[in-house]
ZAKOLMI-419561 format. One line per 5 residues: number of its first residue (from 1); for each residue y negated, x negated, z negated of C-alpha. Coordinates in nm, 3 decimals. Layout:
NUM) Y X Z; ... .
% end
This chain:
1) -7.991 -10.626 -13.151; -7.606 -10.806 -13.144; -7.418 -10.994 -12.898; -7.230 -10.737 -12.696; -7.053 -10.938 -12.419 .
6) -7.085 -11.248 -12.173; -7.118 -11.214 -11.823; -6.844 -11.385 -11.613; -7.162 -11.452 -11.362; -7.565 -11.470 -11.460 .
11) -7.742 -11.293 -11.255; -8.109 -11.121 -11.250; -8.302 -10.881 -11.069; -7.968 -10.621 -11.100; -7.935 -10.288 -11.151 .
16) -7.631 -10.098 -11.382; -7.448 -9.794 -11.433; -7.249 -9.619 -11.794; -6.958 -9.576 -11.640; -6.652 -9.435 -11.799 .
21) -6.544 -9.784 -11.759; -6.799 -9.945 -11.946; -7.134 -10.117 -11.823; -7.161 -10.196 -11.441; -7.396 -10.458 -11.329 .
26) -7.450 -10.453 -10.971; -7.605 -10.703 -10.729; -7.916 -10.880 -10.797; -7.966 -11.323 -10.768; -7.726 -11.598 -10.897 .
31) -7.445 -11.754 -10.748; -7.251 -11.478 -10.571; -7.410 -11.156 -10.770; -7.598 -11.011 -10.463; -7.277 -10.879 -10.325 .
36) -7.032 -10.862 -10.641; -7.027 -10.638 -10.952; -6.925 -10.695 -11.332; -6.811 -10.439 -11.601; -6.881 -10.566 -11.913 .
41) -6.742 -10.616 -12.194; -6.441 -10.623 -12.009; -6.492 -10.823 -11.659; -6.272 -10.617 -11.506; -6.206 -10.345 -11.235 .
46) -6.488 -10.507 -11.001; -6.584 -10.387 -10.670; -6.824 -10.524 -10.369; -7.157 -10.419 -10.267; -7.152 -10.346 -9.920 .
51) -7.472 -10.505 -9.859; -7.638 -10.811 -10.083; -7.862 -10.580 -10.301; -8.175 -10.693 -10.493; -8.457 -10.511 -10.672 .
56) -8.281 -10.191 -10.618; -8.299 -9.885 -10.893; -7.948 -9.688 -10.929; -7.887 -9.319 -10.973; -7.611 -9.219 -11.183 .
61) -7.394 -8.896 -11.061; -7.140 -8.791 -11.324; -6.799 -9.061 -11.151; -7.054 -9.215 -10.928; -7.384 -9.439 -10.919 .
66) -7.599 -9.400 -10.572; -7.817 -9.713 -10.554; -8.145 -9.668 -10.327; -8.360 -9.940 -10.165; -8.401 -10.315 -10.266 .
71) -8.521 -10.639 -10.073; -8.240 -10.647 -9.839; -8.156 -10.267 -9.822; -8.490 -10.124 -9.819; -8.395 -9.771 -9.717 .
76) -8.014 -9.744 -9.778; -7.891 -9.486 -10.001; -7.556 -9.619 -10.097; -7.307 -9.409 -10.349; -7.036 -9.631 -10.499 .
81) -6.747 -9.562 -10.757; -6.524 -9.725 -10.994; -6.282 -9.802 -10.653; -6.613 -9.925 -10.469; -6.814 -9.799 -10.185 .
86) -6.795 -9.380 -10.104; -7.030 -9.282 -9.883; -7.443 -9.349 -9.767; -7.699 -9.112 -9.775; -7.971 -8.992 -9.593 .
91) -8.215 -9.343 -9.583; -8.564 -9.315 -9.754; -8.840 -9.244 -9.539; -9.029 -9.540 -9.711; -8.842 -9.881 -9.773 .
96) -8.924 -10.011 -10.127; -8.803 -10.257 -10.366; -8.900 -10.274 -10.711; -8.915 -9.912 -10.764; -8.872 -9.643 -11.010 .
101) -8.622 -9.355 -10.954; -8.426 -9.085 -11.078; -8.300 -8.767 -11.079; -8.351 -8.392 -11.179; -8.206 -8.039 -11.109 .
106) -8.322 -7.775 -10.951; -8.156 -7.414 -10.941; -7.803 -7.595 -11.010; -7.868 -7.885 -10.752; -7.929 -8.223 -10.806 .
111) -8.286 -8.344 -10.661; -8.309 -8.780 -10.633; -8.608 -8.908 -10.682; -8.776 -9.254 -10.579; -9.147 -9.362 -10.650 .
116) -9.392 -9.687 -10.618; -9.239 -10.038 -10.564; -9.296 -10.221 -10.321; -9.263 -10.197 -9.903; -9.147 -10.505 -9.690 .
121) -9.424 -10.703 -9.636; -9.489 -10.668 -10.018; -9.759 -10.413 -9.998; -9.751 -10.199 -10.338; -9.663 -9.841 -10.314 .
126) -9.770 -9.518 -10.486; -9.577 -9.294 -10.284; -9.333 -9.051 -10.433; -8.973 -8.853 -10.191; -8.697 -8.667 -10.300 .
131) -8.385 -8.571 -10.156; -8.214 -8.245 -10.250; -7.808 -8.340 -10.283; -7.649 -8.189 -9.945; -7.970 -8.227 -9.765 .
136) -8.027 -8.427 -9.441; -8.344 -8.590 -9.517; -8.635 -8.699 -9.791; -8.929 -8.495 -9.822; -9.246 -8.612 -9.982 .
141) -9.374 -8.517 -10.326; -9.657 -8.557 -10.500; -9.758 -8.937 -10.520; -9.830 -9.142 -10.823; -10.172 -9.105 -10.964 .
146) -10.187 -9.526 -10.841; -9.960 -9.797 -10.683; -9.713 -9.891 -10.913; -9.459 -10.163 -10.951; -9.167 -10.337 -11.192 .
151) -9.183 -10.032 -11.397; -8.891 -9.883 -11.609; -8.731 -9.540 -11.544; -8.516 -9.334 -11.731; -8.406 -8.943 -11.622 .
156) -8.371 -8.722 -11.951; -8.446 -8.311 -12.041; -8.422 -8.273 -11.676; -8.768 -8.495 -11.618; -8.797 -8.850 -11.483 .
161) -9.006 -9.079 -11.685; -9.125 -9.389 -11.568; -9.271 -9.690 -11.833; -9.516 -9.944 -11.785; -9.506 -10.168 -11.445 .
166) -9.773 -10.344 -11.255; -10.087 -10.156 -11.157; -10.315 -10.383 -10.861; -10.560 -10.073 -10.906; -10.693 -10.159 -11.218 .
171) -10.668 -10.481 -11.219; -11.012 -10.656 -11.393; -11.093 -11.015 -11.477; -10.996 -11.178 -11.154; -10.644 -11.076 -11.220 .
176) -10.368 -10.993 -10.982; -10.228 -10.713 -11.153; -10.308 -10.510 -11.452; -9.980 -10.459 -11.709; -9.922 -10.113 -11.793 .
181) -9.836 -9.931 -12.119; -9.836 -9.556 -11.954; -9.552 -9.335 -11.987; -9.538 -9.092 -11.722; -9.317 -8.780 -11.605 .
186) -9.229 -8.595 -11.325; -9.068 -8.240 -11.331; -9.018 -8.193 -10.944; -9.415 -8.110 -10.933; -9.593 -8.355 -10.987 .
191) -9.662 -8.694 -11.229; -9.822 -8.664 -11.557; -9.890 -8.886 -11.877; -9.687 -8.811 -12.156; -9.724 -9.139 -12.348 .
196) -9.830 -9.488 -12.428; -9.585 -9.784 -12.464; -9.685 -9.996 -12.805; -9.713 -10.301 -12.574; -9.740 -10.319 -12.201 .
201) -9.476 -10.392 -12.010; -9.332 -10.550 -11.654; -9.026 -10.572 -11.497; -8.849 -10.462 -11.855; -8.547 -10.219 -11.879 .
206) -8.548 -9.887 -12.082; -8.230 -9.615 -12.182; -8.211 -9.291 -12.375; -8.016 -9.326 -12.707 .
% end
């Protein structure tokens, strides 16, 4: 690992988007961050959030990132650009925060995908919807094999995988949570494990290289 760049404000609990401008980080706690946006390394060509956004999980769509859920915007679907703010979609049928999500095609179209986190009273979530792009609603899919939260997701060969997170189902010793090394996938069936993680994980961040 090197040094790539300094952020002109810390912030936490963001999401980001590869742009064609460079990184965009987007929301999350410290100072002003919740509504405010940063593309690093080169600080500039920011845009606003239309709503303070926390714990949310972003979507990239070629020009475009759509950001879904978080604390405050539990089931807004928000698309923004380089310029800022395009369009909502369709709201989730479940709120959550702290989620995994991504996206996959199918027959040519692109299908989003959101999955565990949290609701807003905190309860954990296995639940799994999907929205087909130029639909007018989620539809459920197949749920998680347990509640999941904090994990990492990436979307690559057309699957979405999600990495470690917090499992309460498991949990043994008098703990809270159990930390979670399973990789899984999702192909627009259904979830399966592909993988372990070396070392468990929570609340981490993962890309494809």
């Amino acid at each position: 690992w090197t040094n790539y760049a300094t952020m002109l404000q810390g912030r936490y609990d963001h999401t980001s988007w590869v742009s064609s401008a460079g990184l965009v980080l987007m929301g999350g706690y410290g100072g002003s961050a919740g509504t405010t946006t940063e593309i690093v390394p080169s600080g500039g060509g920011n845009f606003s959030l239309v709503e303070t956004t926390r714990y949310a999980c972003a979507i990239a769509d070629k020009d475009s990132t759509i950001i879904t859920g978080g604390l405050l915007t539990l089931k807004v679907v928000a698309r923004y650009n380089l310029q800022g703010h395009v369009e909502n979609l369709p709201e989730m049928t479940q709120g959550r925060m702290v989620h995994g999500c991504g996206s996959y095609y199918s027959v040519g179209t692109m299908v989003l995908v959101v999955a565990g986190g949290m609701d807003d009273d905190y309860n954990h979530l296995s639940s799994t919807e999907q929205l087909t792009m130029g639909g007018t609603a989620w539809t459920t899919a197949k749920s998680l094999p347990r509640k999941l939260f904090g994990m990492a997701t990436v979307s690559m060969n057309n699957q979405i995988y999600i990495l470690g997170g917090w499992d309460d189902d498991n949990a043994g010793d008098g703990a809270d949570y159990n930390e979670m090394a399973e990789i899984m996938a999702f192909d627009g069936e259904g979830w399966k494990e592909v993988g372990q993680l070396q070392k468990a994980r929570v609340g981490h961040a993962a890309t494809k290289i």
